[in-house]
N, C-alpha and C positions, 0 to 999 in steps of 0.2 A: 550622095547616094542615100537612099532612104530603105532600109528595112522591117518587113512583117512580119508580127507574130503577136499571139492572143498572151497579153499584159508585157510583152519583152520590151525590147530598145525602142520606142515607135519613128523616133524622127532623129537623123542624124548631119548636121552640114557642114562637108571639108575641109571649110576651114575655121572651124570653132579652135584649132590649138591657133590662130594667129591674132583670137581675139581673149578678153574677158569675160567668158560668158557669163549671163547669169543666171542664174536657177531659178525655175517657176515649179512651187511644189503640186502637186494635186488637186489642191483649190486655189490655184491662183497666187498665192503668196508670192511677191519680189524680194529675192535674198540678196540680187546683186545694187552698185549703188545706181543710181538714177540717170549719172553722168551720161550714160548712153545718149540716153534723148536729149539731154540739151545737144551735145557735139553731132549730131543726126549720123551716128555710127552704129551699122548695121548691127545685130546684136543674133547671135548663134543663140535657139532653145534646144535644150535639150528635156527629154522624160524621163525620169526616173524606172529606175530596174523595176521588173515584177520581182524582184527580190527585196528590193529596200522596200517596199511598201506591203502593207499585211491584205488579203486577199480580201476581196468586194464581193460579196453573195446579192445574189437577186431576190426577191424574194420568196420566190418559188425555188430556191438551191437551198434554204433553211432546212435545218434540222428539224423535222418534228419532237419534241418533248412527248414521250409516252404520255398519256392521259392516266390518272392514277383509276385504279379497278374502282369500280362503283363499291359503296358500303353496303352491304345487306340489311335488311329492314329488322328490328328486333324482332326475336320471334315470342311469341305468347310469355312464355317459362322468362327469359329474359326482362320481359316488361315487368311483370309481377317480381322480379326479386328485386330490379332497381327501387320498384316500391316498397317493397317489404323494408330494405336498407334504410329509408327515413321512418320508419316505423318509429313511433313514440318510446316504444320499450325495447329501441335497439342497443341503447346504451348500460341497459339494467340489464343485458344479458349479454355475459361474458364471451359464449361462442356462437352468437347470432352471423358476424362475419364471417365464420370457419365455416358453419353448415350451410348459408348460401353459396359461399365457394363452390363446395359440396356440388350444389345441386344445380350449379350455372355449364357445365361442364355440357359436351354433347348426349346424345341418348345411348351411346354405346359405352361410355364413361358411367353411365348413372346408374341404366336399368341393366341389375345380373339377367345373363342367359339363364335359362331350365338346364335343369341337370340334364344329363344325355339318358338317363332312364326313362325319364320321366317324360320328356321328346319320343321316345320308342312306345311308350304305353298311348300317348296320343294320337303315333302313327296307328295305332289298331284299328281306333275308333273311325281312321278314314279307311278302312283297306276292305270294300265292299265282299272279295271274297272269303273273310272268315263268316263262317257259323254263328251262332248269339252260345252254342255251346264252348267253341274252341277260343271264344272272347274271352267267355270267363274263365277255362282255363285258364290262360293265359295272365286275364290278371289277378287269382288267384295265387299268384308267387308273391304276390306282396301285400302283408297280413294289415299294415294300414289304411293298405286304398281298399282293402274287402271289409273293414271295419269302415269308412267314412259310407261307400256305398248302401250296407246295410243297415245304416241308422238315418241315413236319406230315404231309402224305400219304406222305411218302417215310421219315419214322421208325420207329421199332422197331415202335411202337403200330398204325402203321397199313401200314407198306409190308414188314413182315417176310417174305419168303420172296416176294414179288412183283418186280417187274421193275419199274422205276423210271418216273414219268412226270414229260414237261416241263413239260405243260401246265395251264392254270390248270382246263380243262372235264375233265380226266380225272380231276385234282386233286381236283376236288367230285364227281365219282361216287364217290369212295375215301372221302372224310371225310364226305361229306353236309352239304347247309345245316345241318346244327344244328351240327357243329366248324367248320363257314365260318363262322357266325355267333360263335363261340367266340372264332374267333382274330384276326376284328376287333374285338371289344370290348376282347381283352387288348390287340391295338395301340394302338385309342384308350384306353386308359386308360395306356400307356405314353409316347402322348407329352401325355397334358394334363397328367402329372402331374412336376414339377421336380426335377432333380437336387441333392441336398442338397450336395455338394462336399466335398473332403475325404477323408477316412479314411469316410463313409458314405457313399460310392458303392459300394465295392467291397461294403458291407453291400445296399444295395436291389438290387447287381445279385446277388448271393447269394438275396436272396427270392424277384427273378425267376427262376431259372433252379430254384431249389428248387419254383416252380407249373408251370413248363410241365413238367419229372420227373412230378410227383403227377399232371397230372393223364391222364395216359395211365393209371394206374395206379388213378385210378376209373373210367376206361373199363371197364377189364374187370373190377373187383370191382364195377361196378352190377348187374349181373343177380344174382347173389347175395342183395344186397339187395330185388330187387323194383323196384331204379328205373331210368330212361331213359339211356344211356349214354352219348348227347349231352349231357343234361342234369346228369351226372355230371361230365365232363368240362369243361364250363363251369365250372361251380361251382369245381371244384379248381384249375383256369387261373386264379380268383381267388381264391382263398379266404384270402390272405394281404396282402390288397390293402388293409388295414387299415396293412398298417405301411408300405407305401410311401404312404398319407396322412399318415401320420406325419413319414415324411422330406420329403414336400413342404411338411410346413409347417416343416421345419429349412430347408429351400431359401429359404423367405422369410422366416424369421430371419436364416441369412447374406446374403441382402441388404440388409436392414434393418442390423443391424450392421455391413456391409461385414466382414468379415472368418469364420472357421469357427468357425463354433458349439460352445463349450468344454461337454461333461457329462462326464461318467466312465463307463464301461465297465459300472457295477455300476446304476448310475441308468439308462440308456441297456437296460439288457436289463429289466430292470422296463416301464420306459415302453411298449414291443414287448410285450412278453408280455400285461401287465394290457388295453392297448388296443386290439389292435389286432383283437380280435373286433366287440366295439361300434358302433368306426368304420367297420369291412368291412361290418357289418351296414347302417350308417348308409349309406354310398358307394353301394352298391347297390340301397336305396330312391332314392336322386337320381337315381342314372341309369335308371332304369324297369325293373330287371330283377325285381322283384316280390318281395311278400312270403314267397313259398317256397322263392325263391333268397338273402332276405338273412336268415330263419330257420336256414338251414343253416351261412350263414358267420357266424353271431351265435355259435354253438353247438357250432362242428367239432372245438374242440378238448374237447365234453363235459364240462367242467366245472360247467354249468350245466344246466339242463332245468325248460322249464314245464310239463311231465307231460305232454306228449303227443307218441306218435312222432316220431322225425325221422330218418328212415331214409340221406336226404342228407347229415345231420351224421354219418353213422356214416361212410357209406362215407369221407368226405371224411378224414374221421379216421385210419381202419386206411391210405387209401393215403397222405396223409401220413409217419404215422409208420415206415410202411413205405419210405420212398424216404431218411428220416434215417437207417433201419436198414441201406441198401442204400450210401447214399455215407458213412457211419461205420463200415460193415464191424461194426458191432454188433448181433448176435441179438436178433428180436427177442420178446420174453417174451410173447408172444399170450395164457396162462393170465392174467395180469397185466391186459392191456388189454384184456381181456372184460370183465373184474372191474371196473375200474376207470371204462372208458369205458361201462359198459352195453351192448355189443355183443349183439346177438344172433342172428345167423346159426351157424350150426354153422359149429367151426372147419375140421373135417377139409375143407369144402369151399373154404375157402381154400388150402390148402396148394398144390394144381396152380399155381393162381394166380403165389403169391409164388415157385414155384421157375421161371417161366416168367420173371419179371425179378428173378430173381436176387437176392434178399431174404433174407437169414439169417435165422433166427428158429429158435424153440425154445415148444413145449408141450408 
């Protein structure tokens, strides 16, 4: 009698106990001896259990192996620190390791949020129904931000050839909510961000005072361009705000170390220069100033471009390099930084411009 089933007993014959059978394994193999066939005596096969033997997959019953997650592409900030890492003067500076650490981290790790007051003071500036009276009210509670205001309305930029005002409401008729709202973000960003201590304070207060220069100086090259001169002027108030992210995360290195954070001169201008676009870019997606404001500061110093306009990175650029031209007393090669940076405005209408703050230059 023969019985079915998928891998069980497949072939069995009645009288296999009156003989010797011999076993045929799986492939074939003869265990029994041979003597059968010479004596031409019948010989009982039997199949092995689906238990003696280990299960047979098709190869469609395979197991798929998960495919491992794709790796993500370096991101900007990433590419520049693996190079900073073989930096010539990485070895001559003790915490070169520690502060890329630092600064490899994600953007929510790196860039501090705004203080929540200082987030409320910004809400104002969008909240179309107050007054330009009940504005200043209101930010008249805070004796610093009506101090930075009225010595912005009273500068070169804004109070040139005008008569001087005390008040915080005449203040903002002269500069307008869009530099009111400029020169709160630069304060909250001034004070959420840590003083590194050391020989690199005099350097972040150097970056500071080199943004609030520039950006009076995209004020008035924005029309030129085609762009908003408030909008102009914001952008350049920060546009370096990269490298005091920088130094605030030396600030919490020398805390963590207790003692000033040892790099080199030569390591320390690399680390500034390569990142502090990135981060600027990065800083200003966290604090909500949008992607058209932290395109221009990803980009101001043009060395980069994803093929499409960015008229804010120009401006940002010429008044930049314009205000290094103007406190280094060094000409500034305009034929050169046409070329160089992709500018495209005709020059001769800059000219008025640069000679109105006193800018050296040559073309």
């Amino acid at each position: 009698m023969m019985a079915f089933g998928w891998l069980s007993r497949l072939v069995k014959h009645e009288k296999s106990s009156e003989l010797d059978s011999p076993s045929v394994s799986i492939d074939g193999e003869i265990t029994a001896a041979s003597e059968r066939h010479q004596q031409n005596e019948p010989a009982s096969i039997r199949f092995i259990d689906a238990e003696d033997m280990a299960p047979i997959e098709s190869p469609g019953m395979l197991a798929e192996t998960p495919a491992a997650p794709p790796v993500p592409p370096a991101t900007p900030v990433e590419q520049l620190i693996a190079r900073l890492s073989e930096h010539g003067e990485f070895a001559a500076s003790p915490d070169a390791a520690a502060i890329l650490e630092l600064l490899s981290g994600s953007p929510d790790t790196i860039i501090r949020q705004l203080p929540a007051a200082a987030r409320a003071s910004l809400s104002l500036c969008d909240d179309p129904s107050l007054s330009r009276w009940q504005f200043a009210e209101k930010l008249s509670s805070d004796p610093a931000l009506v101090q930075a205001v009225l010595r912005t309305a009273n500068s070169a930029a804004f109070g040139a050839g005008k008569e001087p005002v005390i008040g915080i409401e005449p203040a903002l008729d002269r500069i307008g909510i869009g530099g009111a709202r400029a020169i709160i973000f630069a304060n909250a960003v001034d004070g959420a961000l840590s003083r590194p201590g050391g020989e690199f304070n005099d350097m972040a207060s150097d970056v500071w005072n080199h943004m609030v220069r520039t950006a009076p100086l995209a004020r008035a090259l924005a029309p030129l361009f085609s762009t908003d001169p408030d909008e102009a002027f914001s952008i350049a108030l920060l546009h370096d705000v990269g490298k005091l992210v920088i130094f605030d995360r030396i600030s919490v290195l020398r805390t963590t170390k207790r003692r000033d954070v040892q790099l080199s001169a030569g390591f320390v201008r690399d680390l500034l220069n390569d990142l502090h676009e990135p981060l600027g870019a990065s800083a200003l997606e966290a604090w909500g100033m949008g992607a058209r404001s932290a395109r221009a500061i990803g980009a101001h110093h043009r060395r980069t471009s994803d093929g499409e306009p960015n008229a804010l990175a120009e401006v940002v650029c010429v008044a930049e390099l314009s205000d290094h031209a103007a406190r280094r007393n060094v000409p500034l090669d305009l034929q050169r930084i046409w070329f160089d940076a992709h500018i495209t405005v005709d020059l001769a209408r800059l000219v008025p411009i640069l000679h109105s703050f006193s800018v050296p230059f040559v073309y």
